[in-house]
N, C-alpha and C positions, 0 to 999 in steps of 0.2 A: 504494500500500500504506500502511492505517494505520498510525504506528508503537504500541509499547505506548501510550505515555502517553496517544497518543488515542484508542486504545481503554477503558483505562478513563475518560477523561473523558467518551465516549460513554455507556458503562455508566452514568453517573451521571445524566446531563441525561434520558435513557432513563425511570432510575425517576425522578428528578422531575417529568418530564410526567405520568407513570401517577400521583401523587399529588396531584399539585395541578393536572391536569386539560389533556390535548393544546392546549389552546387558548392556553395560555401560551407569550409567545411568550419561550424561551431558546435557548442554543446553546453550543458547549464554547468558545469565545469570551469566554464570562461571568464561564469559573471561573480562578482568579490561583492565584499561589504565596502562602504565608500568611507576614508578616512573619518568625515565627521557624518553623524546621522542625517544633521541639518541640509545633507545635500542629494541625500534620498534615501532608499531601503536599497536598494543593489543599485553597481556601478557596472556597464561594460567599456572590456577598454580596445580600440578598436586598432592597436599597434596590429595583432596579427593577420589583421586582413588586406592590412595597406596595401603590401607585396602583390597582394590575389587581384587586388581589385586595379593596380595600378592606380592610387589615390591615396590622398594624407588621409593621416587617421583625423584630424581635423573634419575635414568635407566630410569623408564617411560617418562619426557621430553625428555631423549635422544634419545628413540624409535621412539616419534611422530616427532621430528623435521629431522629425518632421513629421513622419509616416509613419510612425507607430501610432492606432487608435486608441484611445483612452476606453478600453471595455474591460470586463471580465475584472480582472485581479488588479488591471494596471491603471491607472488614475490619469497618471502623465509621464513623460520622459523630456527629457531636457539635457542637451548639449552643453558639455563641460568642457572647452579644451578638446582632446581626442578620446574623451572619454560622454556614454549616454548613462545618464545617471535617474534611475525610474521609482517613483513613485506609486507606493500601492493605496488603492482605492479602499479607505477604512471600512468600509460598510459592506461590502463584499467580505475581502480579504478578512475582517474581524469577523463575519457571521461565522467562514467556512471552520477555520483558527478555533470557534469557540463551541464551535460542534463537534469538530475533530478532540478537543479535549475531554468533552464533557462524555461524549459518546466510548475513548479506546481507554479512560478513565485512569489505571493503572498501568495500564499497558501504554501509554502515551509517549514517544518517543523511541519505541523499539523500532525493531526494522528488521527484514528478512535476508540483510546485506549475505549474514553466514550459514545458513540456510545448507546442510548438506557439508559445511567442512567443521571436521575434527580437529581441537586447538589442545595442548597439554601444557599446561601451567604449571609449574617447578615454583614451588615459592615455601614459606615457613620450612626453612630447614637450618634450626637451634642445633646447637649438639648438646647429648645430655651428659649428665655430672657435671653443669652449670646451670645457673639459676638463667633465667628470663629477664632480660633487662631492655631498657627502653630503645637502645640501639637495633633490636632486633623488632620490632613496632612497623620500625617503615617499613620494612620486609612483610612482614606479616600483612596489613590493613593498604598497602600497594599490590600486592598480589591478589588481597581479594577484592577491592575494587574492579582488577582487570578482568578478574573473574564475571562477577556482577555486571561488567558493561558489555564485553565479549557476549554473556548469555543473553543478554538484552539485545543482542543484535542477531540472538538464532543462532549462535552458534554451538556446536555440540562441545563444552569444554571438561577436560578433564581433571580437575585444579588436587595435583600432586603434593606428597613431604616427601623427603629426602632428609632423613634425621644422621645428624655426625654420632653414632655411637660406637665407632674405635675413633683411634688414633693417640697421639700422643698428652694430649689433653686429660684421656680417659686413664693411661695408664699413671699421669702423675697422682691424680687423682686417688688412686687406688693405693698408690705406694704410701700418699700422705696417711691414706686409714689405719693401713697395715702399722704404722709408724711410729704416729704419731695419737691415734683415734681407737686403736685396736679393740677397748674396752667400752667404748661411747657408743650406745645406740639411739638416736635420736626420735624423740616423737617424730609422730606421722605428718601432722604441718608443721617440721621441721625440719626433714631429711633432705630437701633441697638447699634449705640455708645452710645447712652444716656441709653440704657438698662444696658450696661455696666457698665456705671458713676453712676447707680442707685445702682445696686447688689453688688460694691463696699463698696458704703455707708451704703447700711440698711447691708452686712454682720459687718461690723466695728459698728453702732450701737446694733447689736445684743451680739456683743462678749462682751460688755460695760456693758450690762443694762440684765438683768435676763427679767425682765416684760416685754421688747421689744421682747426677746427669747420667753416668753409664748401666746404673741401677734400672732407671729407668727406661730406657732405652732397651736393656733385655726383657722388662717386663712389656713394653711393645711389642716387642717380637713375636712373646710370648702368647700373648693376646692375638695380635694377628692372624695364629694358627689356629685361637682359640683352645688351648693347652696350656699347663700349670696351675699352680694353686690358685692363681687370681681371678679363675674363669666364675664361679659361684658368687664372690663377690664382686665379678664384673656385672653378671645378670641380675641378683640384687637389686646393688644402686643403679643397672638400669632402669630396673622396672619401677623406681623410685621418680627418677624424671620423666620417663614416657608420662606417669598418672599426672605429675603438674602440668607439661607438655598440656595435655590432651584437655587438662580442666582448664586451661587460658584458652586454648582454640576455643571451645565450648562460649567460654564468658565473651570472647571476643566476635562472634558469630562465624567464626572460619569454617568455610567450609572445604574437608578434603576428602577426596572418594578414594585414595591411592594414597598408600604407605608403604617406600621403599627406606631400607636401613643399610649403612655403608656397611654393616656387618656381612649382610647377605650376597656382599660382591665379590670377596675374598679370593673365594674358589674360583668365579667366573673370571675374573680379572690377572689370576696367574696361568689361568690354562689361556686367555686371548694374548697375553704376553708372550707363552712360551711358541705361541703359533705366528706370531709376527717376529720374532728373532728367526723361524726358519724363512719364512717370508725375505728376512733382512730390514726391517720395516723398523725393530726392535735391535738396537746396536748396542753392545758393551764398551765402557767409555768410562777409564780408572776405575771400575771395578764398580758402577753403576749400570742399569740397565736403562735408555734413555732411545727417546725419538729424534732425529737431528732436525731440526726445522731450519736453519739457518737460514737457508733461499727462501724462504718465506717472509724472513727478518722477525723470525719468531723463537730465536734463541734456541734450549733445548728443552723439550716434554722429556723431565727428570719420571720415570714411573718406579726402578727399586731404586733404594739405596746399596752404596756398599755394604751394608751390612744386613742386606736381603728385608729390609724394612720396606713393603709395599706403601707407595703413594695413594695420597687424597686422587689426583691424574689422572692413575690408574683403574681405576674404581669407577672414575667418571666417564673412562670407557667403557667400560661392562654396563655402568646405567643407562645410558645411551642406547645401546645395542638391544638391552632389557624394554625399553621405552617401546620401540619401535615394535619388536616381536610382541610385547603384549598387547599393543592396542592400534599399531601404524596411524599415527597422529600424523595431519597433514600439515598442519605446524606444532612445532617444540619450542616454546618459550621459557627460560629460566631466568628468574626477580632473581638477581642475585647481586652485592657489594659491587660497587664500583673498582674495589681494589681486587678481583677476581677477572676481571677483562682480561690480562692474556693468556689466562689459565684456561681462560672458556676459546680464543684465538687457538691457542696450541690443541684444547681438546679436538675444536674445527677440524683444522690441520690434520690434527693426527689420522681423523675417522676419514678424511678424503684419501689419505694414503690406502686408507683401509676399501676405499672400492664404497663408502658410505656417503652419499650425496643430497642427501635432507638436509637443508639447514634447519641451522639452529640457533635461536633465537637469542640475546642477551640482552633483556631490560635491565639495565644499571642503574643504581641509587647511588648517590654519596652517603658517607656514614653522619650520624647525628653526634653532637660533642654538644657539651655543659659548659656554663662557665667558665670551668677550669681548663676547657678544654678535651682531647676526645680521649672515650673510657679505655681502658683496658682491664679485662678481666680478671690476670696476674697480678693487676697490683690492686686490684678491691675498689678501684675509684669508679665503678659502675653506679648507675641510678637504676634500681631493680624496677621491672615493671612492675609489682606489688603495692610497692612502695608509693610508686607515682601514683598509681590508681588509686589508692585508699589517700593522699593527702590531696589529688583533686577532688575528691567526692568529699572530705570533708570539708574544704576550701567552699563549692558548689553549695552543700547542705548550711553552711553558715550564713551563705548570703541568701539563700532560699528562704532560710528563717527571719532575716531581717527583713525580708519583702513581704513575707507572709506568716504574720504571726497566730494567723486564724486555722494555719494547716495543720492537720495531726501528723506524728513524727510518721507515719507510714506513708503519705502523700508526698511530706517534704525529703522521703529519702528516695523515692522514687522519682521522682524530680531531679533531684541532686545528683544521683548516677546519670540521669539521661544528659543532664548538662555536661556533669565530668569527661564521659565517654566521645560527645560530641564536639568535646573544646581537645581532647585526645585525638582522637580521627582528625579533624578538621588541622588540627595544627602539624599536625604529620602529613597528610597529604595535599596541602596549598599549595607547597613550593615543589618547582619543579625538580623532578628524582636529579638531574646534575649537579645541582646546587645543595652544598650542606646545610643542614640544621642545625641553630642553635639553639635546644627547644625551652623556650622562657614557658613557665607553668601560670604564671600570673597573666602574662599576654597571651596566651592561651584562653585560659578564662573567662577574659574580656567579652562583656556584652555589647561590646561598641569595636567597630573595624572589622578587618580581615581576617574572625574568628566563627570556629562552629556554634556557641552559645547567641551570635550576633542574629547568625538563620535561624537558630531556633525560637528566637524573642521575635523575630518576622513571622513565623509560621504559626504561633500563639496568639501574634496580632490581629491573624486573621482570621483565626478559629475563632474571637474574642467578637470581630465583626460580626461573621457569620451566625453564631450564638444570640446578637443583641437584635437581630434583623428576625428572629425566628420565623424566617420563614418557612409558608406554607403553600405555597403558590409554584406551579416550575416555572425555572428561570428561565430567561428572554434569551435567545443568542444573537437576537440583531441589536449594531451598536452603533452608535452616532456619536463619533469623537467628535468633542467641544475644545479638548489642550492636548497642545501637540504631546505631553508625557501622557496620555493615553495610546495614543498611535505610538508611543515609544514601547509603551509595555506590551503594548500584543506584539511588534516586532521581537521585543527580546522571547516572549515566549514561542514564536515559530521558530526562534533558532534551536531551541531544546534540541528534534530529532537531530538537527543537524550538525550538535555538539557532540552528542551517542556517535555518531559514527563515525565523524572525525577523530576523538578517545577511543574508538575501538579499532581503527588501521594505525594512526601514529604510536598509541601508548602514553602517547603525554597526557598524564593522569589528571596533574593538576587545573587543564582548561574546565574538568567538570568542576571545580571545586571556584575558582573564577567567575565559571558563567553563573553560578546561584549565587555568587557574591551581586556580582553583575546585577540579576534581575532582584533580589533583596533591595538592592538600591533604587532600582528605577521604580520598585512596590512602593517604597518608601515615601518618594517624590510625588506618586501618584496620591498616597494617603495623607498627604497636607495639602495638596491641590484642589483635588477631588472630592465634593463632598460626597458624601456613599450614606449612612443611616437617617439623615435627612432630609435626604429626595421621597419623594412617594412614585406609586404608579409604574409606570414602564421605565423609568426612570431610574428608577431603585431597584426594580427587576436586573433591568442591563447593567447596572453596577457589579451588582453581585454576582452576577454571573462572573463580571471581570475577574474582580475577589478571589470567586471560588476557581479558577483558573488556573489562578497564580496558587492556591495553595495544592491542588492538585500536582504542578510542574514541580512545586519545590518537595514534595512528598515525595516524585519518584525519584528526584534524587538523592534526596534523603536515604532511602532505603539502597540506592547502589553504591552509597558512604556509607551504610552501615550506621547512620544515624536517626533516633528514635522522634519521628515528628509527633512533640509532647503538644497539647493543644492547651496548658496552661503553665506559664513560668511566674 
């Protein structure tokens, strides 16, 4: 289903061919948003035709905006330069616009774009015997946004984990218990933080002592094979963080249908090494076993060590390979750190060597840093996700009570998470995934600006109209703009679908987080201008249709944020 806007963009391209001749080759693809609104709803710019037509792009805007008829969608066109710059006809364009909303309701803004392709999504992948900390957040609620817009667009998605539970991490970990903890069993909501207090310690005895460093380094090995004493309480303190793991997905609404573990790659990953060394694919190289990429200018894919310690690399071949056989996804996208880029370059690499030609995707984030600057888990300067969560919801639930001292504490704590969670999401996903976070919790909070709590005091305001209006009556969808921020806000709301789709081929997260900032503002504008509980008659019919419009749009995006459109703050 078309939406408006691309109905009238067709209408346009339509009588353009009828003017300047079917053979011209254009498409609603051509025509932009015009720098300022003030100078219409869409801009064509007529550079590409010069050539065809032998004429300035000058004369040609001039030609088309003479001869375009003011019917259907389009109002007027008017010649800018070498650009036609068209206005739409409020009273059309706003009925079709406010049908189309009222009518696909929640469904508003999808689209059938992926319709028939299979996408797998690689994202949340913590490694356990560490606690959950805020750095892993973007990861998390950037994955499942792409999830929620992808599906919104029809697409069949597969939204994966990939959990780190070997490696080196896990073996200090464990040497720290043996150690240092032998005797300490920790309560139940406890046994992550004490993993923490552990990885801590034995990373600082490690850094200290060479022989604690080569200790450990055998109980890797060890591990690896899965053999020696430490396997029982390797599986343990796994199953320790898998359950926190799994209860933050839960509280955070992730959703994953696919659970692969770097444990289970082990076996897969020494017998596709040992088959690329006869290949030659797999080269020995000082007493490692490595990929040469060099001609690629991709350095070298390290996969063992000399001391037969199997790589992260490695592993990440066998998943790959595992990927495809279980489900042949037509794209593979992996959320992963920005500082993993040529480890996912050489993974590429490697699999091309391998005769495997699917790409593979790498949506990159920059890492998030504090005040102090960015966490490391070695040395305990982490901000736990726990932590953040329970001091924004208490922060949330304080001023919830100042505002409303009438609520009972189960209102006001319900309240209070919806705001916490959505001043969390929102502040994680604004900025775009290249660009680091410095995540302020205060500015975060913020009911005012470029904050989740700001849409949600929009989306209340207007539950709050709709409430005092009680109506009873169904609303009007024909509308008669009287100020130009009327015809602004149905504009921004036909851009919706065509934000979804835009977010679901680039991946740039943050334009949906933008555009409801966006139309918040132009609500805003419209609700000091506009009188709306006022009017009577058809008048206040058509209002509220507008109204309920707007909270309809900001609802669905609400929900592909992951954010709870509460209808009282």
């Amino acid at each position: 289903m078309l939406s408006v806007l691309q109905e009238a963009k067709q209408q346009f391209i339509k009588e353009l061919k009828q003017i300047l001749g079917k053979e011209v080759s254009v498409s609603i693809e051509d025509l932009e948003a015009p720098p300022d609104p003030k100078l219409g709803d869409l801009a064509f710019p007529c550079f590409s035709l010069a050539k065809a037509l032998k004429r300035s792009p000058n004369e040609i805007a001039i030609e088309i905006a003479t001869n375009i008829a003011p019917q259907g969608f389009i109002k007027k066109a008017k010649a800018d330069g070498p650009y036609v710059n068209i206005l739409f006809n409020d009273e059309v364009f706003g009925r079709s616009l406010l049908e189309s909303i009222h009518e696909q309701g929640d469904a508003y803004g999808s689209s059938d774009i992926g319709k028939g392709n299979s996408v797998m999504v690689e994202y949340a992948q913590p490694n356990t015997h560490k606690e959950i900390h805020v750095g892993h957040l973007r990861n998390f609620l950037a994955g499942q946004l792409l999830v929620n817009v992808l599906r919104a667009n029809h697409y069949e998605v597969i939204p994966t984990a990939y959990i780190g539970d070997m490696g080196m991490h896990v073996a200090k970990c464990l040497w720290g218990i043996k150690t240092f903890f032998a005797e300490e069993e920790p309560e139940k909501d406890e046994r992550v933080a004490f993993l923490g207090k552990v990885y801590v310690k034995a990373a600082t005895a490690a850094e200290e002592n060479e022989e604690v460093k080569k200790e450990m380094a055998d109980l890797f090995r060890e591990l690896d094979e899965l053999k020696g004493p430490y396997v029982s309480l390797w599986k343990k303190t796994r199953g320790w963080s898998l359950d926190v793991i799994k209860a933050i997905y839960k509280e955070l609404g992730l959703t994953i249908d696919v659970w692969y573990f770097e444990s289970d790659f082990i076996d897969e990953a020494r017998k596709i090494i040992a088959d690329l060394q006869k290949k030659g694919i797999v080269v020995k190289s000082e007493g490692a076993l490595i990929v040469d990429l060099e001609q690629e200018h991709l350095g070298v894919n390290l996969l063992v060590k000399t001391d037969g310690a199997l790589l992260y690399n490695a592993k990440d071949i066998a998943l790959a390979l595992r990927k495809e056989e279980d489900f042949h996804p037509m794209r593979s996208i992996n959320v992963i750190d920005a500082r993993q880029t040529l480890a996912q370059k050489q993974l590429v690499a490697t699999l091309r060597k391998m005769g495997f030609e699917k790409p593979l995707e790498h949506l990159s984030y920059e890492f998030v840093t504090t005040k102090e600057g960015t966490m490391a888990s070695r040395k305990g300067n982490v901000i736990l996700y726990e932590d953040l969560r329970d001091q924004m919801i208490a922060l949330a639930k304080e001023e919830t009570m100042k505002r409303h001292e009438e609520w009972g504490e189960k209102k006001v704590e319900k309240i209070a998470r919806a705001i916490a969670f959505s001043a969390m999401r929102f502040g994680m996903l604004k900025q775009d995934l290249d660009k680091k976070i410095i995540f302020d919790l205060e500015e975060a909070l913020s009911f005012e600006g470029f904050t989740g709590p700001y849409l949600l005091y929009t989306f209340a305001r207007i539950q709050s109209i709709l409430r005092k209006a009680k109506k009873t009556t169904p609303l009007r969808t024909t509308i008669h703009v009287q100020a130009p921020v009327e015809h602004q806000l149905l504009v921004a709301m036909a851009h919706y679908p065509e934000i979804l789709y835009l977010v679901g081929q680039s991946m740039n997260l943050a334009s949906l987080t933008q555009y409801l900032f966006g139309l918040c503002q132009v609500f805003s504008e419209y609700y000091h201008e506009i009188p709306v509980l006022t009017e009577e008659g058809e008048v206040l019919q058509e209002r509220l249709a507008m109204v309920e419009a707007v909270s309809q749009v900001l609802k669905n995006g609400f929900v592909l944020l992951g954010m709870e459109p509460i209808e009282e703050m």
